[in-house]
C-alpha positions as MATLAB code, in Angstrom:
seq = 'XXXXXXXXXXXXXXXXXXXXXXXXXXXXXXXXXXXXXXXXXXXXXXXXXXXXXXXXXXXXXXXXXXXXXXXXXXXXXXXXXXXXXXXXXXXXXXXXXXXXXXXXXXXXXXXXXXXXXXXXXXXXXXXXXXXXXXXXXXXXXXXXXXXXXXXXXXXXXXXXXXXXXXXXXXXXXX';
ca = [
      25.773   17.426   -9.497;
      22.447   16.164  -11.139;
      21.953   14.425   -7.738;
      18.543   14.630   -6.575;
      18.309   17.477   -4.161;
      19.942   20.027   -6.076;
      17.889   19.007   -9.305;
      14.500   19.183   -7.152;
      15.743   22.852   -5.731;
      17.438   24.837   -8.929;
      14.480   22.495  -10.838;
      11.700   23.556   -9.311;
      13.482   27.593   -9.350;
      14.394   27.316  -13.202;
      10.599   25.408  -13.858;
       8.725   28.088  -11.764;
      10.696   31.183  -13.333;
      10.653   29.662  -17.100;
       7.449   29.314  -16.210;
       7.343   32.884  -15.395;
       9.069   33.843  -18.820;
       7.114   31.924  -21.170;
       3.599   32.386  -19.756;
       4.068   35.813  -18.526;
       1.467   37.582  -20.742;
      -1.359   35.033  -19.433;
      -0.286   35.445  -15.732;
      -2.855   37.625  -14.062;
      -2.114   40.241  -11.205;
       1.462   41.729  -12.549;
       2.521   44.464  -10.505;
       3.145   46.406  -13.413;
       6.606   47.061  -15.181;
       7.223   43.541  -15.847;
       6.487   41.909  -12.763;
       4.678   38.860  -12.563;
       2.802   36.843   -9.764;
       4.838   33.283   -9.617;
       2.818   29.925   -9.589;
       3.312   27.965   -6.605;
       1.870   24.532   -6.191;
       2.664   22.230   -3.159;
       5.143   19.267   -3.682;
       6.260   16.423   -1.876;
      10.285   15.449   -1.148;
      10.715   12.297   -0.943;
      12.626   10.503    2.615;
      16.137   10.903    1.098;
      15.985   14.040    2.715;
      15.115   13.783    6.188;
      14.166   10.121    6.743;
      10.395   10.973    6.213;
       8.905   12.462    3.034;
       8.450   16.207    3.689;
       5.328   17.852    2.044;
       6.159   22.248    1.413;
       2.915   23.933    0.672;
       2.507   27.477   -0.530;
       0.271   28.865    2.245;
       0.389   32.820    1.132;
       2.055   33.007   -2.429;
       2.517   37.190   -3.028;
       5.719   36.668   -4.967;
       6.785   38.503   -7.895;
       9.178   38.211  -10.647;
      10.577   39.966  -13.304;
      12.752   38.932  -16.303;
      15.464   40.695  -17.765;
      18.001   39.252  -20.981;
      21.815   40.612  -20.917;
      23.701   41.566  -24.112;
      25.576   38.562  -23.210;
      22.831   35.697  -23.312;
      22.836   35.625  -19.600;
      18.822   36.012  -18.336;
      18.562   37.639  -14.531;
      15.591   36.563  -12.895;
      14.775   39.034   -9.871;
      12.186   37.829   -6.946;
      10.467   40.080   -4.366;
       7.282   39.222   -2.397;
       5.810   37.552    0.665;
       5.638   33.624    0.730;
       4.914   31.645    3.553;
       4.784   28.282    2.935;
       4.322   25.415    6.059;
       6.477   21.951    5.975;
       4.645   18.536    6.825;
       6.258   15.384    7.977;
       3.867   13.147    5.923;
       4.486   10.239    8.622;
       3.379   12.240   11.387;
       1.446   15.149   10.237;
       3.310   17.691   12.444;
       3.440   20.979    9.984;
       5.978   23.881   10.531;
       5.246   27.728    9.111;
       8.256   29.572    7.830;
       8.074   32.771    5.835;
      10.612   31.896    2.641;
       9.984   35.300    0.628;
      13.867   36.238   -0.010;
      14.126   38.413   -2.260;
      15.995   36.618   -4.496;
      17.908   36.770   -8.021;
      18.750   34.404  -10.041;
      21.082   34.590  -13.138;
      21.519   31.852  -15.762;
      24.758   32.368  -17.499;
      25.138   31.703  -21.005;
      27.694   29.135  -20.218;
      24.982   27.495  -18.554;
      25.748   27.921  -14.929;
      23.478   29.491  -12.234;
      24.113   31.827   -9.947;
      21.462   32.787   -6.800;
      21.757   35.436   -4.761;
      19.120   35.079   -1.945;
      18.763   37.221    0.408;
      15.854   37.665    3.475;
      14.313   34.172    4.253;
      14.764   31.433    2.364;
      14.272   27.732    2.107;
      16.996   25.539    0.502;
      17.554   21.737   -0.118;
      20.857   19.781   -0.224;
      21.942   16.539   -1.083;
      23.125   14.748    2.010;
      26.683   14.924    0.461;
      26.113   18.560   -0.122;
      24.935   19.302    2.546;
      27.880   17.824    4.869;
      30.119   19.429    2.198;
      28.851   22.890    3.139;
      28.019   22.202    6.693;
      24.112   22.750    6.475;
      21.253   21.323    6.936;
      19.671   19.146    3.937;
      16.238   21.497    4.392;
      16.670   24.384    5.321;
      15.121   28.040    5.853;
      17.925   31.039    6.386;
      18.183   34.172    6.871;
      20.979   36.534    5.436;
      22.664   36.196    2.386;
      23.478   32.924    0.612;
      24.734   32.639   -2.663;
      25.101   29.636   -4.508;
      27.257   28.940   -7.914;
      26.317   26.054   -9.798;
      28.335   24.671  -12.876;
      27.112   23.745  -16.381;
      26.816   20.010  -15.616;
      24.573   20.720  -12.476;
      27.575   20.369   -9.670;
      27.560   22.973   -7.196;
      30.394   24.713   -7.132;
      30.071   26.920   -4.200;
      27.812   28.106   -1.424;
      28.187   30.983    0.726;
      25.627   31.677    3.946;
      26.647   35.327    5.389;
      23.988   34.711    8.277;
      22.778   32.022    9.827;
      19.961   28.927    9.484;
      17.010   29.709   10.898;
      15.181   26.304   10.669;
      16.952   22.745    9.631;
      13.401   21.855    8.807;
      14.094   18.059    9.232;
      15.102   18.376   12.949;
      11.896   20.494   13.396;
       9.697   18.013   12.006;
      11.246   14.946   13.690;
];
């Protein structure tokens, strides 16, 4: 893979829950028993996506996370909370609300591949070649279960939705 959208998506996951890992003592307002309260900070996607650069802002950020290491190398991160987060088309300024708050888990193999398991609402990106390989939208929020395998060298490997997209998120900001 290391195309674009998938590096922006499992990128900004991996950043936000290494994040998590390695900062976890200084993170204030842990549920307790290892939970932690994830950083969110907005970010902009640039017009690759959907012809107009798309700006996602955290609007309620109540997410958790909590680490946990395998005997095999493999770390598991699990994701619970309430996130709502709105979507701007930056050319026109209309803004979309979607609650994304999963849960979620995410497991980084020691071979280096990724598997999530989302569950609940959640927003994904594709590529454009992704996403017509899959049959999805390029932004996207779902509900249901999706479960995405990525390989080592960043390709996705497979993507399952058991459910159904709730928003394409570039057809409701056009």
């Amino acid at each position: 893979m290391r195309r674009l959208g998938v590096i922006v998506a499992l990128g900004a996951l991996v950043g936000i829950l290494g994040g998590a890992v390695t900062a976890s003592p200084a993170l204030a307002g842990g549920r307790g028993d290892g939970w932690q309260l994830m950083p969110a900070a907005p970010f902009t996607l640039d017009p690759s996506f959907c012809g107009f650069p798309v700006r996602d802002t955290p609007v309620v950020n109540k997410e958790y996370a909590k680490v946990l290491k395998a005997a095999d190398g493999s770390m598991i991160f699990l994701v619970t909370g309430f996130v709502e987060v709105s979507f701007t088309n930056l050319s026109t300024g209309k803004t979309i609300f979607e609650n994304t708050s999963g849960p979620g888990k995410a497991t980084l193999n020691a071979d280096g591949s990724i598997t999530l398991a989302l569950k609940g609402h959640n927003a994904f990106l594709l590529t454009t070649a992704d996403a017509a390989r899959f049959g999805l939208p390029n932004l996207f929020v779902s509900a249901g279960a999706l479960t995405i395998t990525v390989a080592p060298d960043g390709n996705i490997t497979s993507l399952s939705l058991q459910g159904h997209v709730l928003v394409d998120v570039c057809a409701a900001l056009s």
